[in-house]
C-alpha positions, 0 to 999 in steps of 0.5 A, a space after each residue: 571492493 568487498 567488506 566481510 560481515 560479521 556473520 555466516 562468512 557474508 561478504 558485501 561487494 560494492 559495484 562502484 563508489 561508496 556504499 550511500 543510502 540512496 541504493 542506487 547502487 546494486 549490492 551483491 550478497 553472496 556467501 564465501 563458504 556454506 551459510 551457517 548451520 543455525 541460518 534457516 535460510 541455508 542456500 536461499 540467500 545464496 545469491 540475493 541482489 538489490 535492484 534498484 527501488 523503482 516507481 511504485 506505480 499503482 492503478 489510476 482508479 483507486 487511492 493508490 499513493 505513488 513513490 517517485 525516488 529512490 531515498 523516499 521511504 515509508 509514505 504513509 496517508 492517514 486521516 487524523 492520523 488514524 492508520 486504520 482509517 481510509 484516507 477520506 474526510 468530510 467536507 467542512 469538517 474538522 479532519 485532517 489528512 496527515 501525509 508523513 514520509 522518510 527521505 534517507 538523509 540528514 541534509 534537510 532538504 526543501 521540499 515543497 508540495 502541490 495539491 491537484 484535483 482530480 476526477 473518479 479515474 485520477 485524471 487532472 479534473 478540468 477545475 482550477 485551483 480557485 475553484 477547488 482551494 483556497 489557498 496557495 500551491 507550491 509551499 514548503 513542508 516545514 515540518 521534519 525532524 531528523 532520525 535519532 540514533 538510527 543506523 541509516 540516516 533520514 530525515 522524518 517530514 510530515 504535512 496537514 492538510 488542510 492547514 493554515 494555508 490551504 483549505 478545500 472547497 469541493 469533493 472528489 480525488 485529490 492528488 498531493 505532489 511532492 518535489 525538491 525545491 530545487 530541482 523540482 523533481 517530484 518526489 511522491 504522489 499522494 491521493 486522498 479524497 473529500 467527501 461531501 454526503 448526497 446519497 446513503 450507501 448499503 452494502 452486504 457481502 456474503 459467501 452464498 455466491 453466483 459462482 459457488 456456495 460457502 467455498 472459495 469467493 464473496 460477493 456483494 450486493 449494494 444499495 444506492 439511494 439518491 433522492 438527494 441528488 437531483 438526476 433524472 439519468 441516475 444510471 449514467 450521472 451516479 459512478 459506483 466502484 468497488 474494491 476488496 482491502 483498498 486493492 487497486 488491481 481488482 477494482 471494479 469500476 463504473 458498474 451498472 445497476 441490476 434495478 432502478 426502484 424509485 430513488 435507489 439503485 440496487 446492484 445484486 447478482 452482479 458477477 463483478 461484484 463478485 470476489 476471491 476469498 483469499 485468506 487471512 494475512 501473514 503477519 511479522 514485527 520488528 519493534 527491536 532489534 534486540 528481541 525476536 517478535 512475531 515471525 520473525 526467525 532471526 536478526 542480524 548486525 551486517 555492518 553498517 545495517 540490520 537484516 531481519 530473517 522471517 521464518 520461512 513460509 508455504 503455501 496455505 492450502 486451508 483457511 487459517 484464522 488470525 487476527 490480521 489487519 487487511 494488509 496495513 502497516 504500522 511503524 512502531 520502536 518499543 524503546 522511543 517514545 516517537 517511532 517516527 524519528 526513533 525507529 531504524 530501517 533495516 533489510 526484512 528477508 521474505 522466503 516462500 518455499 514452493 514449487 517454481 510456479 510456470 506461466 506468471 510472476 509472484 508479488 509481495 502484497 501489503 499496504 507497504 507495495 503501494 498497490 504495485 506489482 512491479 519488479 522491486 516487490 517481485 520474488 525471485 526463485 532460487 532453483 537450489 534451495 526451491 524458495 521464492 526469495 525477497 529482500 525489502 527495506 522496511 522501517 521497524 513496525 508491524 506488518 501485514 503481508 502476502 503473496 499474489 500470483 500474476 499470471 502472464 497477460 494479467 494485472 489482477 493479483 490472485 491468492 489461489 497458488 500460495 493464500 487459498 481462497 476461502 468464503 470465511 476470510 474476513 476481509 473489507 470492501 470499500 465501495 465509493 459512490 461518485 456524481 457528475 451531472 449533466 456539463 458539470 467538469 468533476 465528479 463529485 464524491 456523494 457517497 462511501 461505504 467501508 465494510 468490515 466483515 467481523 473477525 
C-alpha cells in the first residue's frame, strides 16, 4: 500500500502492516516523477531506505553507552545533568548521574533497572552486589511523562543515581540495564564511572609530534604520580588509558610507561599517544519545525512525520575554525518550556558529495551513534547523483556531527578522506588512571584527566 505526501510528488509505500512507530518495518521513499526543482537534494533521495535500527554496539573499553531495541530513542548519561560533562562522579560526593531516554509510545511501560560493577575493560567485576551497593536491583523507573503535542508518540523516563534506594560504595565502571518488566528484555546499557581520587594526573597535547610537526596529529604526554597508593609494582598495578573526545574506536589502552621517577610515572614520546588532528565538527539545529536553523536547508511535513534536509556537505581539505562542541548533542524546542516532553522527533537527511571512496566504508559519527560504527549510521552511496546519503531519526536540538572513514580489516574511524586532519583542531583528551593491587578483584578508578584544548 502507498500514501502520497504532500510535497515533491513523494510516495511512501508500506511493506506490511500499519505504518508503527516502532520502525521495524522497512519503508521505502522513492519518487513518482523528478524531485522538485527547489529540493537540493535532486536525485540523492531518490531511493532512500529505512533499515532497521540495530544494536548500537560500542568498544568495551570506553564509556560507550548501548542501545538495545529498536523504540528506544535519544539515551542521554549526564552527571548532574550537566551535557558537557563526562559521565563520571566523585565518590562520597553529592553528584548524581541522570540516565534519561525516549521509548516511542504512550503505553507507559514498567521498566525496571539493574546496576553491575564492572572492571577497566567493561567486564562484570568479581564483586557482589553487597560490596559495590547499598541497596536493591531490579526496581522500576518511576519517573516518566509522556511527550506533549508531538507528531510521534513517546513516553520521556528518567532515572537518578544514586538515589533513595541504591547508594554506591566503591570506584570503578559501572554499567546500568534497563528492560521491560515484563518480558525482561533488556532495553539499554548505561555506563558511568565513580571515582575516588588516589593519584594527581597531568596531561599536555601538542602538535609538535613524533610523527610530524605543526601538520596533521597531536600528541600527549602524561604525568601520573601515585605517592598515595601504596604499590611496589607501579607499572603493572596502575592502567592508564586514553582517548580523543570520548571515542571508543581509538582508544588506547593499557600503555606502558616511558620512565618511572620516584612516585611518577611519566609517559612521553609514546607514538600511541599519538593522534590524528581531525577537524572541527559540522554542526545543524533543528530547535522548530517552523524556522530554518544552522545548516539546515529545508523542512518538510510528510504525513504523518517531519524531515529535516541539511545543506549539502563536502570534504574539508583545509582546517576550518568553529565553535563546536566535540561532537555532543543537546535536545532542545524553543516554543516549550521542558524540551524533554515537548520536543518532536523527525527524519534529518545527511548528504556528503563525494567520490565513491573504494577499499572501506564511511560512518556518521557524533555523540548521538553511541561510539558505533555499524550498519544503521553507515552512508549509503547514490551512483546517480555522486552523494553519501543517510537518514536518521533525531529528536529536535543541536547536533554535532561528522563523518569517518573505515577502511576495510579496521575498526578505527579516520577524519582524513572527508574531515582533513589538522595540529590546530581543538579537540579533548580524556585520559582515566585505574588501580588493581596485587589479589584484589576490581580496578579501581584513582585518577582522570579531561583535557580541553582552547577554542
Amino acid at each position: 500500500m502507498c500514501v502520497k505526501m504532500h510535497d515533491a510528488n513523494i510516495v511512501v509505500c508500506r511493506v506490511s502492516g500499519k505504518f508503527e512507530t516502532t520502525f521495524s518495518k522497512i519503508i521505502y521513499i522513492c519518487h513518482t516523477k523528478a524531485m522538485s526543482a527547489r529540493m537540493n537534494l535532486k536525485s540523492c533521495l531518490q531511493t532512500i531506505i529505512f533499515t532497521t535500527f540495530l544494536i548500537y554496539s560500542g568498544n568495551a573499553v570506553c564509556q560507550t553507552s548501548q542501545i538495545l531495541s529498536e523504540n528506544i530513542r535519544t539515551l542521554q548519561v549526564l552527571k548532574n545533568s550537566d551535557w558537557m560533562e563526562l559521565p563520571v562522579i566523585e565518590l562520597g560526593s553529592d553528584d548524581r548521574i541522570s540516565i534519561s531516554f525516549d521509548e516511542l509510545s504512550h503505553r507507559n511501560r514498567r521498566l525496571v533497572y539493574r546496576i553491575s560493577h564492572c572492571l577497566s575493560d567493561w567486564t562484570e567485576s568479581g564483586l557482589s552486589e553487597q560490596e559495590f551497593m547499598d541497596g536493591f536491583n531490579g526496581l522500576p523507573i518511576t519517573d516518566y511523562r509522556n511527550s506533549v503535542n508531538t507528531t510521534m508518540l513517546y513516553t520521556h523516563y528518567r532515572l537518578e543515581i544514586p538515589n533513595d534506594d541504591v547508594k554506591l560504595l566503591v570506584s570503578g565502571n559501572y554499567e546500568v540495564t534497563v528492560s521491560d518488566g515484563t518480558d525482561f528484555s533488556e532495553l539499554l546499557k548505561a555506563r558511568f564511572a565513580v571515582l575516588e581520587r588516589g593519584c594527581s594526573v597531568t596531561a599536555q597535547v601538542s602538535g609538535n609530534t613524533d610523527a610530524d610537526t605543526n601538520d596533521k596529529n597531536q600528541q600527549l604526554s602524561v604525568t601520573v604520580g601515585f605517592s598515595s597508593l601504596q604499590t611496589s609494582r607501579p607499572e603493572r598495578e596502575i592502567i592508564v588509558n586514553a582517548t580523543q573526545n570520548r571515542r571508543s574506536d581509538i582508544m588506547v589502552t593499557s600503555l606502558e610507561p616511558s620512565y618511572i621517577t620516584g612516585s611518577q610515572l611519566q609517559f612521553v614520546h609514546n607514538r600511541r599517544l599519538i593522534f590524528a588532528g581531525g577537524n572541527e565538527y559540522r554542526r545543524f539545529e533543528v530547535v522548530n519545525m517552523y524556522n530554518y536553523s544552522r545548516n539546515v536547508d529545508r523542512i518538510d511535513f510528510f504525513d504523518p512525520y517531519f524531515h529535516a534536509t541539511l545543506m549539502e556537505d563536502r570534504p574539508h581539505w583545509d582546517y576550518i575554525y568553529d565553535q563546536d562542541h566535540n561532537g555532543r548533542f543537546l535536545i532542545r524546542y524553543n516554543r516549550s518550556d521542558d524540551s524533554d516532553m515537548g520536543a518532536d522527533y523527525l527524519f534529518v537527511h545527511f548528504v556528503l558529495r563525494a567520490p565513491h571512496y573504494l577499499g572501506g566504508r564511511l560512518y556518521l559519527d557524533g555523540d548521538f551513534t553511541y561510539g558505533s560504527l555499524g550498519d544503521e549510521w553507515e552512508m549509503v552511496y547514490n551512483d546517480r547523483s555522486g552523494c553519501y546519503e543517510k537518514a536518521v531519526l533525531l529528536k529536535m536540538g543541536a547536533y554535532d556531527y561528522r563523518y569517518l572513514w573505515v577502511p576495510e580489516g579496521s575498526s578505527k574511524g579516520m577524519t582524513f578522506q572527508t574531515e582533513g586532519d589538522s595540529f590546530e583542531t581543538s579537540n579533548e583528551y580524556q585520559v582515566f588512571v585505574w588501580f588493581r593491587q596485587f589479589g584484589s578483584r576490581y580496578d579501581r578508578l584513582v585518577g582522570l584527566a579531561d583535557l580541553r584544548m582552547a577554542k
